[in-house]
Structures are given as structure tokens and as C-alpha cells.
RONUKOL-485674 format. One record per residue: residue in three letters; x, y, z of N, C-alpha, C in turn. Coordinates in steps of 0.2 Angstrom, whole numbers. Example, Ala and Ser with C-alpha at 12.3 -4.5 7.8 and 13.67 -1.06 7.14 Angstrom:
BEGIN
<dotor Ala <66 -28 39> <62 -22 39> <66 -16 39>> <dotor Ser <64 -11 35> <68 -5 36> <64 0 39>> 
END
This chain:
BEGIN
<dotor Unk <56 -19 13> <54 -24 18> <53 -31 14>> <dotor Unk <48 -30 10> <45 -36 8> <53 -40 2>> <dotor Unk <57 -36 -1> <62 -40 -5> <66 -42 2>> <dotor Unk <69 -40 8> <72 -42 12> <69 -47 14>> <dotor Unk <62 -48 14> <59 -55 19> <58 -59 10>> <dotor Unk <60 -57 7> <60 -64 0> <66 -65 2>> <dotor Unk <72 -61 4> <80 -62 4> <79 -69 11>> <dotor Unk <80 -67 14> <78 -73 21> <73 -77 20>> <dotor Unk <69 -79 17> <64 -84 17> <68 -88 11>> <dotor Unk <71 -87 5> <75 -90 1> <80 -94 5>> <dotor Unk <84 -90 7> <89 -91 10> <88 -99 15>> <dotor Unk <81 -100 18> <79 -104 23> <77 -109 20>> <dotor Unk <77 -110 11> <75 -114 9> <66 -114 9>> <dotor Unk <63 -109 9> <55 -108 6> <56 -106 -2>> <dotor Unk <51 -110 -4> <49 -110 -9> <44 -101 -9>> <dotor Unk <50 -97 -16> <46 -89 -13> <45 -86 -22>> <dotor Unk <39 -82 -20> <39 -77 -27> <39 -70 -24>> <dotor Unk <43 -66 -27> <42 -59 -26> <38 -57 -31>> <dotor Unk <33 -52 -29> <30 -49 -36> <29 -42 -34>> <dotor Unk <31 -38 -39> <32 -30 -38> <27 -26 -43>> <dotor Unk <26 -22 -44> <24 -17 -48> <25 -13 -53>> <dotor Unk <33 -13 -51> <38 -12 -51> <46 -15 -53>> <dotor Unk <52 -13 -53> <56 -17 -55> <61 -15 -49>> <dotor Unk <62 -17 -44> <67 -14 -38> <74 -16 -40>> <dotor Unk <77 -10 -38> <77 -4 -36> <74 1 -41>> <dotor Unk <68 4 -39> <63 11 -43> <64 15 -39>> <dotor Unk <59 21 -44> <59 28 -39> <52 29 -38>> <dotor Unk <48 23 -38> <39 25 -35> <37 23 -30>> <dotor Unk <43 22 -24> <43 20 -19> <46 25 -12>> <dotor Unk <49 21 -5> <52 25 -4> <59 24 -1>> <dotor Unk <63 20 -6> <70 19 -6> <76 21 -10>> <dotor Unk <72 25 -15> <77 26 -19> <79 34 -17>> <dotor Unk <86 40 -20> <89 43 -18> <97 42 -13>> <dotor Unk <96 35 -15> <104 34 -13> <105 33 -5>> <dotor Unk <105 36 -1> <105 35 6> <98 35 10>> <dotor Unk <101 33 17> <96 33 22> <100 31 29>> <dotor Unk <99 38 32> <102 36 39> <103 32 43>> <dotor Unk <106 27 49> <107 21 51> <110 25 56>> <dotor Unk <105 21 63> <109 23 70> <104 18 74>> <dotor Unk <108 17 80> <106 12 86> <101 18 91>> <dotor Unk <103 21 93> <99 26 98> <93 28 97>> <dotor Unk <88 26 99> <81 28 98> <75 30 103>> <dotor Unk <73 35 104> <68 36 109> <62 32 109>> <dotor Unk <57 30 111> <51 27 112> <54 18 116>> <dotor Unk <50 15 111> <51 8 114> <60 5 113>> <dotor Unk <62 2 118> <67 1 116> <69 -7 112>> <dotor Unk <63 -8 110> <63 -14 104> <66 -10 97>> <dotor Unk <65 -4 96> <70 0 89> <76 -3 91>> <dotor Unk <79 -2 97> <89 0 100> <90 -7 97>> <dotor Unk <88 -12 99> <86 -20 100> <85 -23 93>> <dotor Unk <82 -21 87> <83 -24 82> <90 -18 78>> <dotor Unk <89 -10 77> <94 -9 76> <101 -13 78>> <dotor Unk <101 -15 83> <108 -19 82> <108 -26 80>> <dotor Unk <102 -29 77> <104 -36 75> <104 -33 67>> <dotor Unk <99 -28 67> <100 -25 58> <106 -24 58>> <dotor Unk <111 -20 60> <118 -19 60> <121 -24 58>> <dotor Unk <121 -31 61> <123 -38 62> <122 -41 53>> <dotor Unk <116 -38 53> <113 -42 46> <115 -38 41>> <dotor Unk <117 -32 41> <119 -29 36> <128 -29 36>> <dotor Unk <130 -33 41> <136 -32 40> <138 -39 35>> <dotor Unk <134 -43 36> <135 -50 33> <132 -48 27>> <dotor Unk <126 -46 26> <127 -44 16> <130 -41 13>> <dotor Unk <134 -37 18> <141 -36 15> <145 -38 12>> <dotor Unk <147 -44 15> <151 -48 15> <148 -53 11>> <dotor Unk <142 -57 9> <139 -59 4> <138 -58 -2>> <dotor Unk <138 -49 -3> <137 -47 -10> <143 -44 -10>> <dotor Unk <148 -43 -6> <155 -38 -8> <155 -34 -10>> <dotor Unk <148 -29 -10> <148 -21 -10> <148 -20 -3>> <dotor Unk <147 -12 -5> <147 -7 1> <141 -5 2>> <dotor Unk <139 -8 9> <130 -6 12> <132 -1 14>> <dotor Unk <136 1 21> <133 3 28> <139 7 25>> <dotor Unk <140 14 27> <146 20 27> <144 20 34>> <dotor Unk <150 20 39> <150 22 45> <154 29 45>> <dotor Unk <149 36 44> <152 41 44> <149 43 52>> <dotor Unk <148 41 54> <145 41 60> <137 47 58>> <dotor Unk <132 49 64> <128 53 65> <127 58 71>> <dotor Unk <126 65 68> <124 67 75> <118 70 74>> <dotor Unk <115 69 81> <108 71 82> <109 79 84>> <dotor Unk <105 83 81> <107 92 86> <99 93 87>> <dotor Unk <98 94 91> <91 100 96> <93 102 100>> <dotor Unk <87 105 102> <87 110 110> <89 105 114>> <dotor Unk <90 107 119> <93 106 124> <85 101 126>> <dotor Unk <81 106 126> <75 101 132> <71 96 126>> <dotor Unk <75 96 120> <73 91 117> <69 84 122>> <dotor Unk <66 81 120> <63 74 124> <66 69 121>> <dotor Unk <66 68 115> <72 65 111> <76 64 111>> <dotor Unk <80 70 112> <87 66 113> <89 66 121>> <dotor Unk <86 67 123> <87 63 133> <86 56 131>> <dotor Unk <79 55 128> <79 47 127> <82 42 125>> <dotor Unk <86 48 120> <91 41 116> <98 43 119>> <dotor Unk <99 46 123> <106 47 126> <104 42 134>> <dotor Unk <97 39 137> <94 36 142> <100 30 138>> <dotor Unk <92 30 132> <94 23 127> <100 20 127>> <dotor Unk <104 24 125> <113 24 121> <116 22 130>> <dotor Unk <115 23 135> <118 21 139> <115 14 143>> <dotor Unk <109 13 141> <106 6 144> <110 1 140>> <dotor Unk <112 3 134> <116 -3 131> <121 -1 128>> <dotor Unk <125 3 131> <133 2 132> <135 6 125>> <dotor Unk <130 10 121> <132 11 114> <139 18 115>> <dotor Unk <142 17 109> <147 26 110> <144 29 105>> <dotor Unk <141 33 110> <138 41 110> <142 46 115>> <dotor Unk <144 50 111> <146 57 114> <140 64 112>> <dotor Unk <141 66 122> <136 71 122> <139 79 120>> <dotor Unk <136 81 117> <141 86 118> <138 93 116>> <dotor Unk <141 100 118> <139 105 119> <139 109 113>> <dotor Unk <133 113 111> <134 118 105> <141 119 104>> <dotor Unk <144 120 108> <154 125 108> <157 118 106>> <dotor Unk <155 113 110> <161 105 106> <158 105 98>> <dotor Unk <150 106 99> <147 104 91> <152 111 86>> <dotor Unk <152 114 87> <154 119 83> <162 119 82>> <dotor Unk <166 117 87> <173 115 85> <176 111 82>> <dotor Unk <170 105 85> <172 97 80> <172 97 74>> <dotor Unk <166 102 71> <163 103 64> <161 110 61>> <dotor Unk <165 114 60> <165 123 60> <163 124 55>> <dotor Unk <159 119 51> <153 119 46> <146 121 48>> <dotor Unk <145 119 55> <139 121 60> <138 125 62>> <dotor Unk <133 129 62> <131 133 67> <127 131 72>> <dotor Unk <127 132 78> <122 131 82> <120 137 88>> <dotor Unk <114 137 88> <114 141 96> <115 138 100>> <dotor Unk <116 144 107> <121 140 113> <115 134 116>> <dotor Unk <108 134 114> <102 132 118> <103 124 115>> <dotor Unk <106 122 109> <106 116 108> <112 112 109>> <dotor Unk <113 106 108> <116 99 111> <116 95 105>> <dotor Unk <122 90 107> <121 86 100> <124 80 103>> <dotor Unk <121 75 102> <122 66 102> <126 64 94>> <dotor Unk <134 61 96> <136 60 91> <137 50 91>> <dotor Unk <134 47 87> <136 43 86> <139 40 83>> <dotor Unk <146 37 86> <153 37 83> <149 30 78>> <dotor Unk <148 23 77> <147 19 75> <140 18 70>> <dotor Unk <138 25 68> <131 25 65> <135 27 59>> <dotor Unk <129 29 53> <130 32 48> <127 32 42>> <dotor Unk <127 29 37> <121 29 32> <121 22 27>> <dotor Unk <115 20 26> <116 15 21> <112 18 12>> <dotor Unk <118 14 7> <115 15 0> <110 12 0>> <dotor Unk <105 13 -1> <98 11 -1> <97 6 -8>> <dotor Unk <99 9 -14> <97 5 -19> <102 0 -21>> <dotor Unk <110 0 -17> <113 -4 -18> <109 -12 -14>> <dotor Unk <108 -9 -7> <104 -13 -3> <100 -17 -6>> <dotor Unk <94 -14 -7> <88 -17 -14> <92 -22 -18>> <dotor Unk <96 -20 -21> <99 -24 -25> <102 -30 -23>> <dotor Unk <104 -30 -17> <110 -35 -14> <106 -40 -11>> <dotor Unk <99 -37 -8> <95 -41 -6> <90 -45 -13>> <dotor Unk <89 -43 -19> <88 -46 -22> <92 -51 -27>> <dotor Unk <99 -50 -26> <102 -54 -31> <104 -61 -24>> <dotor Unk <103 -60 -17> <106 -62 -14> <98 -70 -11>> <dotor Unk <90 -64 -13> <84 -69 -14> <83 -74 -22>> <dotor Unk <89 -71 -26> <89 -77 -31> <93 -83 -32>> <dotor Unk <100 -79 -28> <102 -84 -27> <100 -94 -25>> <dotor Unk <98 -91 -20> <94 -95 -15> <87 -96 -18>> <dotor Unk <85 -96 -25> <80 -100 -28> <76 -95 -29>> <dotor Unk <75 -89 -26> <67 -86 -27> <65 -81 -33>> <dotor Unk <61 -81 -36> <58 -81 -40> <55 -74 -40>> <dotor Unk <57 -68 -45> <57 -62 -45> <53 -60 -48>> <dotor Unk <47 -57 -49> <42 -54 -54> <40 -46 -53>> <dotor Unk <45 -43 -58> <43 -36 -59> <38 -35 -63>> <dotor Unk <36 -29 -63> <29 -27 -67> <22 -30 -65>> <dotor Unk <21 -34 -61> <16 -39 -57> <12 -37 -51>> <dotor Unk <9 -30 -54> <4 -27 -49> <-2 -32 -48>> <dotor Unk <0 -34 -41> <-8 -38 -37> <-11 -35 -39>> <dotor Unk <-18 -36 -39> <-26 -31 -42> <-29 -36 -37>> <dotor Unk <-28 -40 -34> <-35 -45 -29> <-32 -50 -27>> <dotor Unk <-31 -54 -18> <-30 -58 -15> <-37 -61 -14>> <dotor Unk <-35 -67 -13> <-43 -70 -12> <-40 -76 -8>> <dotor Unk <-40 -74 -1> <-40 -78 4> <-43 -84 5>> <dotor Unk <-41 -89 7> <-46 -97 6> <-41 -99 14>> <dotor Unk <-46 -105 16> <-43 -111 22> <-37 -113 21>> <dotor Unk <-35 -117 16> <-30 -119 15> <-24 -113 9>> <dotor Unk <-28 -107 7> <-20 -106 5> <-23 -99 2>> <dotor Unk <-19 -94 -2> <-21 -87 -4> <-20 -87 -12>> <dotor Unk <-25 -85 -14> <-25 -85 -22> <-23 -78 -24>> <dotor Unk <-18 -75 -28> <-13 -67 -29> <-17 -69 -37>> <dotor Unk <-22 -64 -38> <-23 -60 -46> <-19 -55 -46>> <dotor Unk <-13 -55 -53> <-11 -50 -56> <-10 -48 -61>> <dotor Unk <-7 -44 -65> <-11 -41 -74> <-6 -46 -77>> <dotor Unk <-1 -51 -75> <3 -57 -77> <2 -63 -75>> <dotor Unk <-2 -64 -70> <-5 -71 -71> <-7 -72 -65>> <dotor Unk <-9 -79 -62> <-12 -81 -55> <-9 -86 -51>> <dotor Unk <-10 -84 -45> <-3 -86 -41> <-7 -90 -35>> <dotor Unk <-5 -94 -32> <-8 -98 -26> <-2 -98 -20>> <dotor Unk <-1 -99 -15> <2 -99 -10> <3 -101 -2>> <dotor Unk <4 -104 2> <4 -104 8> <3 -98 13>> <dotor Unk <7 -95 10> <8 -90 17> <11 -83 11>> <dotor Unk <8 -79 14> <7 -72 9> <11 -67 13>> <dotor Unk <16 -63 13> <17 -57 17> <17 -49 12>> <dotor Unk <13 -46 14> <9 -40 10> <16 -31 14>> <dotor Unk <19 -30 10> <21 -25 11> <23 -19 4>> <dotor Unk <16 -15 5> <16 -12 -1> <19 -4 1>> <dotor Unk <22 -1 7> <23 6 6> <17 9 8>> <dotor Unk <18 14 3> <12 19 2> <5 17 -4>> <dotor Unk <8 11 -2> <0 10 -11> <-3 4 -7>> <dotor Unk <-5 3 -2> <-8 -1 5> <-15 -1 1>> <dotor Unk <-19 7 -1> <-26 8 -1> <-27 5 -7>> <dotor Unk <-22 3 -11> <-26 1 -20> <-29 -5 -16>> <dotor Unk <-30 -13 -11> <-31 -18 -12> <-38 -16 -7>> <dotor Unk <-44 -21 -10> <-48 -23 -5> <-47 -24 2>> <dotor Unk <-47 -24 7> <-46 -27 14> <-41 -26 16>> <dotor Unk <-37 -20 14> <-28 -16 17> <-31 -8 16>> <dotor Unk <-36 -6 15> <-38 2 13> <-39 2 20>> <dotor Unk <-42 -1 21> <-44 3 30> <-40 4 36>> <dotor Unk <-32 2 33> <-28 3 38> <-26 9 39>> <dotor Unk <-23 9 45> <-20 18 47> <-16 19 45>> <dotor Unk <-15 20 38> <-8 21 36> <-9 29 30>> <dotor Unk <-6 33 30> <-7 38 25> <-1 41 21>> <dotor Unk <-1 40 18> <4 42 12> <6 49 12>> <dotor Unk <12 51 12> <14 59 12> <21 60 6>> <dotor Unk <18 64 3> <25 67 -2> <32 70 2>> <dotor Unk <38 69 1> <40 70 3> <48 73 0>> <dotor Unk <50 81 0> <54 84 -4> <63 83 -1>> <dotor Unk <66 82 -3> <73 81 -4> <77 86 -8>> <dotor Unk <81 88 -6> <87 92 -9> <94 89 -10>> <dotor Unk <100 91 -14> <107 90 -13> <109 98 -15>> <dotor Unk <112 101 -11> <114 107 -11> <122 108 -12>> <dotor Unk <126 114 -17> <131 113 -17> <134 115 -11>> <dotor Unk <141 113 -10> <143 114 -2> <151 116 -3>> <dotor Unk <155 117 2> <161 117 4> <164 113 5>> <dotor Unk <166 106 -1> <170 100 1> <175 100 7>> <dotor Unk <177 104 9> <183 103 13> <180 101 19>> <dotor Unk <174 104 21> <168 102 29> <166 99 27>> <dotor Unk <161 97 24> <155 94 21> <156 86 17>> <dotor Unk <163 83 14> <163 79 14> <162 71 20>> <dotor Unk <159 66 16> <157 60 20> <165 58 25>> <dotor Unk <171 60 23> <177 58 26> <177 63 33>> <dotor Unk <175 67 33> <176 72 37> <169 73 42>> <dotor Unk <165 75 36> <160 74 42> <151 68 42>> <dotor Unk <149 70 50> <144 64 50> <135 64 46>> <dotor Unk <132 60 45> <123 61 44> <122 66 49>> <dotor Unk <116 68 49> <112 69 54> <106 71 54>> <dotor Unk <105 73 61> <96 77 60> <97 83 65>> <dotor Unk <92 87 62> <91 93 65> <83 93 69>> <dotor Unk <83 95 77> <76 95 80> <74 102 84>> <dotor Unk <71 105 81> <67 110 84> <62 114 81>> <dotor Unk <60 123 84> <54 125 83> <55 127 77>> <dotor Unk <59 123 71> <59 125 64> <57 121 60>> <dotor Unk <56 115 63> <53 106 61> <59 104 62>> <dotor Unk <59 96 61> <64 91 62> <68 90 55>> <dotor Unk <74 87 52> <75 89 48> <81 80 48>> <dotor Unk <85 79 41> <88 73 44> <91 75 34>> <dotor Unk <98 74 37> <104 74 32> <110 72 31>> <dotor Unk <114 71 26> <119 69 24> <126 71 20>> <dotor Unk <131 69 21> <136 74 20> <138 73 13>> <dotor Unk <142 75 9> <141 77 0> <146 70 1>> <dotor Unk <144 65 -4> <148 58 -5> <152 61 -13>> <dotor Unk <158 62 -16> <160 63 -22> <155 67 -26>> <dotor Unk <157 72 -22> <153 79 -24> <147 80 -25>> <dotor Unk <142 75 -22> <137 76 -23> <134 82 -20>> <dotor Unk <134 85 -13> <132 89 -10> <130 86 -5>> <dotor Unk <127 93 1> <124 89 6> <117 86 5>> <dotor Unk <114 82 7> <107 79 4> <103 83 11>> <dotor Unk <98 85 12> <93 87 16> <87 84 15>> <dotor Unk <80 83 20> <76 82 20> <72 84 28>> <dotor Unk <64 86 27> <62 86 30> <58 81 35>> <dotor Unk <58 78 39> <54 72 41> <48 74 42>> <dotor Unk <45 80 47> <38 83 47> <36 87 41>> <dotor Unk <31 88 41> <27 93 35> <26 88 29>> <dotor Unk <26 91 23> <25 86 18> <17 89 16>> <dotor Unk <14 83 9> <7 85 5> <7 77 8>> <dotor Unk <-1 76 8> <-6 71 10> <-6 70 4>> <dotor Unk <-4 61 0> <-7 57 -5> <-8 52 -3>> <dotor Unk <-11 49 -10> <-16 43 -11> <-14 40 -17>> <dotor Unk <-14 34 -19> <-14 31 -24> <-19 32 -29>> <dotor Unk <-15 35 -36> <-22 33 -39> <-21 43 -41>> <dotor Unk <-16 45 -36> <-19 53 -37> <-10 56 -40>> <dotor Unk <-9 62 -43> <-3 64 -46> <1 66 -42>> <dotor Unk <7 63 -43> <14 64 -38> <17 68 -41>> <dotor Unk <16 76 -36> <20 81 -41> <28 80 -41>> <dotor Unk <31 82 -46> <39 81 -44> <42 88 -39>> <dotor Unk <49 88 -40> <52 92 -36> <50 99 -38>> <dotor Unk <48 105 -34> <47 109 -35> <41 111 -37>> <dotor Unk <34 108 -37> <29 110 -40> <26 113 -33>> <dotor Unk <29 113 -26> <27 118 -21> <35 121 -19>> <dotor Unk <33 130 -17> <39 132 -18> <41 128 -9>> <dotor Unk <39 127 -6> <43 126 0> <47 119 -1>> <dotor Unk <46 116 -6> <50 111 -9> <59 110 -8>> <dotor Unk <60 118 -10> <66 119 -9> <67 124 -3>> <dotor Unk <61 129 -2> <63 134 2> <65 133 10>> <dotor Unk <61 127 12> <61 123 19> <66 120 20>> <dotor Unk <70 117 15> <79 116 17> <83 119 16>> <dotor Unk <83 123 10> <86 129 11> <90 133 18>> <dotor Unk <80 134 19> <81 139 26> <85 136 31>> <dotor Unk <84 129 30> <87 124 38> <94 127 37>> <dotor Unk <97 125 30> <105 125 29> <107 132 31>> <dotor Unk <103 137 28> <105 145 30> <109 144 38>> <dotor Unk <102 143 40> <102 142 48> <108 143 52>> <dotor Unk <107 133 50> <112 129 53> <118 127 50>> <dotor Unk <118 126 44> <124 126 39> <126 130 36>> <dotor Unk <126 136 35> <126 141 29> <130 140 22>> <dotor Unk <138 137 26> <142 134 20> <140 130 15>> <dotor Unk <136 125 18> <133 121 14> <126 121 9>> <dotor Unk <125 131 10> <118 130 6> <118 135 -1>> <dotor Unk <124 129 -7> <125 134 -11> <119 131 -16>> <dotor Unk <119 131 -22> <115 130 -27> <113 122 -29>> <dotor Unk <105 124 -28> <102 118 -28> <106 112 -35>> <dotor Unk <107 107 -32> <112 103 -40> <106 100 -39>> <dotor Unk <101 97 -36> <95 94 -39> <91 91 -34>> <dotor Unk <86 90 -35> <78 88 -29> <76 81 -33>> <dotor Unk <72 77 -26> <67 71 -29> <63 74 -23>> <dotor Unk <58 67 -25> <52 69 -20> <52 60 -18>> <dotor Unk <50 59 -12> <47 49 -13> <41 51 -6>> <dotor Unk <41 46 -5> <35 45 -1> <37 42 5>> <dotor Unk <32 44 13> <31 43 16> <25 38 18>> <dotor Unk <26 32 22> <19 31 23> <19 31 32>> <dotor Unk <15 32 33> <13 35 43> <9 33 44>> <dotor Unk <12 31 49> <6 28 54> <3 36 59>> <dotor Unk <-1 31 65> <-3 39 68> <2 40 74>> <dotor Unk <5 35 76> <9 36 81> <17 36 78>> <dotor Unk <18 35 72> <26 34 68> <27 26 71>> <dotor Unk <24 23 75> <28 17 71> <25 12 69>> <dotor Unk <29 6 68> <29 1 60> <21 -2 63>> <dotor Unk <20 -6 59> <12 -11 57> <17 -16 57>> <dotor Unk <17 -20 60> <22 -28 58> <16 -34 62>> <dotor Unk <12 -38 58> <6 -44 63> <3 -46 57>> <dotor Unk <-2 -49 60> <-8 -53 55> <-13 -49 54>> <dotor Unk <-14 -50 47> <-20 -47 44> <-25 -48 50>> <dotor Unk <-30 -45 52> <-35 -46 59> <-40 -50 54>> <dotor Unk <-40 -54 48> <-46 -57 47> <-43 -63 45>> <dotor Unk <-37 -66 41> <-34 -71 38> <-27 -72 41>> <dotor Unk <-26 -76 44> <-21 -76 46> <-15 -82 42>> <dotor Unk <-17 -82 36> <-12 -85 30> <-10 -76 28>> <dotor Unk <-12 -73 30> <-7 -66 27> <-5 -61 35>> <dotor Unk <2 -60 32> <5 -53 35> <10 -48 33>> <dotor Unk <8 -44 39> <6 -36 36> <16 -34 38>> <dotor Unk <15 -30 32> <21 -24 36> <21 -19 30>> <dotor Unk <20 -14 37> <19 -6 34> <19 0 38>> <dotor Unk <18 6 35> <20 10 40> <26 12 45>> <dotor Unk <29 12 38> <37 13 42> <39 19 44>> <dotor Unk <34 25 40> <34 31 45> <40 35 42>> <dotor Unk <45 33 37> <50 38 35> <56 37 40>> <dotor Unk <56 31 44> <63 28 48> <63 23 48>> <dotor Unk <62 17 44> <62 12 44> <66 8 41>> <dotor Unk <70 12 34> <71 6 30> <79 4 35>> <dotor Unk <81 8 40> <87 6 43> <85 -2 46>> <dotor Unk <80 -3 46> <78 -8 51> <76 -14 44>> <dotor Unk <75 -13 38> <72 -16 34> <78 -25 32>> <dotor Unk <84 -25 37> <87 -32 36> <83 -34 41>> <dotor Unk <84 -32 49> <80 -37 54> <73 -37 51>> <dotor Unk <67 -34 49> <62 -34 48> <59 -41 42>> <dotor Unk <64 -40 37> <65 -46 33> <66 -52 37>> <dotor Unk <71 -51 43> <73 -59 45> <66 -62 50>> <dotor Unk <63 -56 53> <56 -56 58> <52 -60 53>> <dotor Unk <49 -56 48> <47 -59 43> <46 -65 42>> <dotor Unk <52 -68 40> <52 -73 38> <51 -80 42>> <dotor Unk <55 -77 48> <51 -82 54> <45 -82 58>> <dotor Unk <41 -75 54> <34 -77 56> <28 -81 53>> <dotor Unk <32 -81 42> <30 -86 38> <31 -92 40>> <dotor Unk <37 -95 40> <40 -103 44> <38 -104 50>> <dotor Unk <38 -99 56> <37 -103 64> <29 -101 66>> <dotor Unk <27 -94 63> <24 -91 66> <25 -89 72>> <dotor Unk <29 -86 73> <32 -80 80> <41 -80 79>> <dotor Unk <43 -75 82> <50 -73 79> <55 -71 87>> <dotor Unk <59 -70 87> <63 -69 93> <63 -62 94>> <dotor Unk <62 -58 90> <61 -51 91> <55 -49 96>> <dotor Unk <56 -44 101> <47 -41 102> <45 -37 98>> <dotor Unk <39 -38 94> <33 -34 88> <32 -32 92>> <dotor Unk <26 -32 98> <20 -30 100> <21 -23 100>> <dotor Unk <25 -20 98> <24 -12 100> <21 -8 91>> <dotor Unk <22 -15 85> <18 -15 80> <12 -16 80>> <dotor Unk <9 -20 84> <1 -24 84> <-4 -19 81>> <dotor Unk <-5 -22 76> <-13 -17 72> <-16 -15 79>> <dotor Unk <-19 -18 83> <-23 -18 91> <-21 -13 93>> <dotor Unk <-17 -8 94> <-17 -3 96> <-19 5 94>> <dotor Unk <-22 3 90> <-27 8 85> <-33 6 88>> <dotor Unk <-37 1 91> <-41 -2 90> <-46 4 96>> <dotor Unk <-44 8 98> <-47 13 102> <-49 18 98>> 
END
């Protein structure tokens, strides 16, 4: 989020400093592993549907910008139970605004894709237009695209203390000291290291990924779509073997509680690491759950209700926040950048936030 709103605020002709901790694209965050699924359909507020599709917009123009390939349109499908609540909503969602989504029956799922198994009690939402973005090509394109446009990169430049004042934000870092108009603070999962961002509702979770060997003939991105899996086994969200990679898996629920500051075990130091996608793949894909080719782990950062923090710090309003993106956010992280940057310049954005408002904790 935060190199996306360097990418837009350059672009608009603000004078900008990125400073990381880091040297993006890393692996101490939670972008890297190469994909991250991308779809318009979404249950809850229908401000998700609404910038997913200006993200789409925006991501199809850095396309064209950098002349890589962001977005695979392998499409997605959504599978759960039938009395899922989820996917009623985003199938409500998908017809409020005209999207192509096919509904379709375990027997159609099972035909389309004879990779699948499903029981007769689930359903599945296909979304012809969706599919996956490379993540760390993204990172990249958004940073060589906020340099272009003037702005100013600083890797390895962990803030250690902001020091808010009237007229501007003083940024201490272990490479020097920074002054600023207008500050925008999106650190992920490491929210707690700074004075005055530890008390937010944000909580850090580890979080296990797999690529399993598979059946290229079914399991290839040509042939077949992303997706997720929802029921009483948890939620689950995957992607099809890109040049033999295999299929990638991950769970969305479950995961280990951390903190900055504390050890981040790598893949496998808990056995359900692999045993919990595994079982999904048995399940539901069998074909696809041949030998593990390799695991990461990245991070989660959660809100209490899963969605974003995007507002004014509640004390200085020369700073703002964005966080807690809950492990569904980075498909949103081009409109989120453009939000951004016109809440540095205008202060208010055309997008609706309010369903981010720190204020709604406030009970």
C-alpha cells in the first residue's frame, strides 16, 4: 500500500520519500510468494465491488506503463456449501453491478474442471474476468513507476520515532532525519514497533503456504482458475501451477498469533503447516496433492472485523493510517495507493472509506 501511494503521489507531482525497512520486493512482509488472487465480487460492504473495479482499471494501466504482466486473468472460482452466506452475497454483489459470474452446481463444477471434487451440498461462483496478480512484479512496477516521477526510495530505513508538530512530522530513522508535510504510515504487520500505532486493533498472524506437485494437464493456469474453498474444514484460497510450479494453497483462517520483536518460525516448524493443505487438496483436489516442492510463511495483519483501517491517525491529523488489510487486501493495494494520495493532496478522496473509520472500534 504505502509504495502504491508513493507511485500516485509522484505521479501527481508531490514531492515524496519512501522509507522501508526493508528493500521492496522482501519476504518480511506480506507480498511476496508470487501471487495473490484478484476478483470483483465481494460480500459485506459493497465499497470492496466498487474499488475492485477502479483497482482493475489501475492495474490495467501499469500494465501498460511498465510493459509487464500484472493481472493473469485465469479467472476464479469460489466453492462452498450451498448455505454458505458468502457466496449468496457475492453472487447478490456480482448481479448489482452487472459482473460475469457463473453460478454453478457441484455436477457443472465437476465437469468443467474434473480436477475437483466436490460434494453434491456445495456450489461454486466462477468468475470469468478475475484471476491472479504477481505480487512482487507489482512492488516493483509500482516502484520503478514512483521513481520515475521523481520520488525518492530509501531501503533499510526503519522509522524508530515520529514526532508530530503543527506545522509538519519529524521521521527519526537509523539513516537520518526527515521532516515532512503530510505523512502516510502503512507498515503491515509491524504497526506495534512505533509509539502511538501499538494501540491499534491490528494483530499480526503467521501464516502457512504450500506449492504441491500436481497433474499439469488439469492444474495448469491455461486451463484451469484461482480460487477458494469455504466450509466446516476452514476457508482456504489457491492457485493453479504457473510453469510447473504446482498448485499454491493457503489457509485464510487459523494461523499462530505474532508480534514484532518475537521469532518467525519458517515453514514447517508447526506440523499443521503442511498437514492443513494437504488435507484440503486430499479433499477436494486429490490430483493435485502430490509432494510438497516447497512452503513459505508471510504474515497476516487483522483487524477484528477483517476489514482495512484507511483514516486519520485519531490524534494528528498530518498523519494517515492504512492497515489491516486482513490477508485480502493487496488486490485493492492500486486503488488504495490512488485513495491515498488524494487524501495527502485534497484531503478527501472519491472513493467511500467509511466502512475503514478507526471509529468503529471505538465501542
Amino acid at each position: 500500500m504505502g509504495m502504491s501511494a508513493g507511485c500516485y503521489l509522484a505521479k501527481q507531482g508531490v514531492k515524496t520519500l519512501l522509507l522501508d525497512a526493508f528493500d521492496p520486493p522482501h519476504t518480511a512482509g506480506s507480498h511476496h510468494g508470487e501471487t495473490r488472487l484478484f476478483r470483483h465480487a465481494y460480500p459485506g460492504s459493497p465499497t470492496y465491488t466498487a474499488m475492485a473495479l477502479r483497482s482493475d482499471q489501475l492495474w490495467t494501466e501499469l500494465e501498460a506503463l511498465s510493459g509487464e504482466s500484472l493481472l493473469v486473468r485465469s479467472g476464479v472460482l469460489n466453492m462452498g456449501s450451498s448455505e454458505a452466506s458468502g457466496l449468496k452475497s457475492k453472487w447478490e454483489r456480482s448481479r448489482e453491478y452487472g459482473l460475469s459470474v457463473d453460478y454453478l452446481s457441484a455436477e457443472e463444477i465437476r465437469y468443467r474442471w474434473n480436477g475437483i471434487n466436490l460434494p453434491e451440498s456445495y456450489i461454486g461462483l466462477y468468475e470469468q474476468q478475475a484471476g491472479f496478480l504477481l505480487s512482487e512484479a507489482c512492488i516493483r512496477a509500482f516502484r520503478k513507476q514512483a521513481v520515475a516521477n521523481g520520488a525518492v526510495v530509501m531501503p533499510y530505513s526503519p522509522v524508530v520515532r515520529m514526532e508530530p508538530r503543527a506545522s509538519h512530522v519529524t521521521i527519526h530513522t537509523h539513516t537520518g532525519t526527515f521532516t515532512a508535510d503530510r505523512v502516510v504510515v502503512s507498515l503491515g504487520a509491524w504497526f506495534g514497533i512505533l509509539d502511538g500505532l501499538a494501540g491499534l486493533p491490528i494483530q499480526p498472524v503467521r501464516k502457512a503456504v504450500g506449492w504441491f506437485e500436481t497433474d499439469e494437464t488439469l492444474f495448469d493456469y491455461t486451463k484451469f482458475p484461482g480460487f477458494t474453498l469455504g466450509g466446516s474444514e476452514g476457508g482456504y484460497y489457491g492457485f493453479p501451477s504457473m510453469n510447473g510450479s504446482g498448485v499454491k494453497i493457503g489457509r485464510h483462517d487459523a494461523g499462530q498469533l505474532w508480534q514484532p520483536g518475537q521469532n518467525f518460525e519458517p515453514f514447517g516448524n508447526y506440523p499443521e503447516d503442511e498437514r492443513e493443505l494437504r488435507q484440503a487438496l486430499e479433499q477436494f483436489m486429490p490430483r493435485a496433492s502430490g509432494r510438497l516442492i516447497r512452503g513459505a510463511v508471510c504474515k497476516y495483519e487483522m483487524t477484528l472485523d477483517e476489514d482495512f483501517i484507511i483514516d486519520r491517525h485519531p490524534e494528528h491529523d498530518r498523519i494517515w493510517l492504512a492497515g489491516g488489510f486482513s490477508g485480502h487486501g493487496f488486490k485493492f493495494s492500486s486503488v488504495v495507493g490512488e485513495i491515498l494520495s488524494e487524501l495527502v493532496i485534497r484531503g478527501e478522496t472519491g472513493q467511500d472509506i467509511s466502512p475503514f473509520a478507526l471509529s468503529r472500534f471505538n465501542t
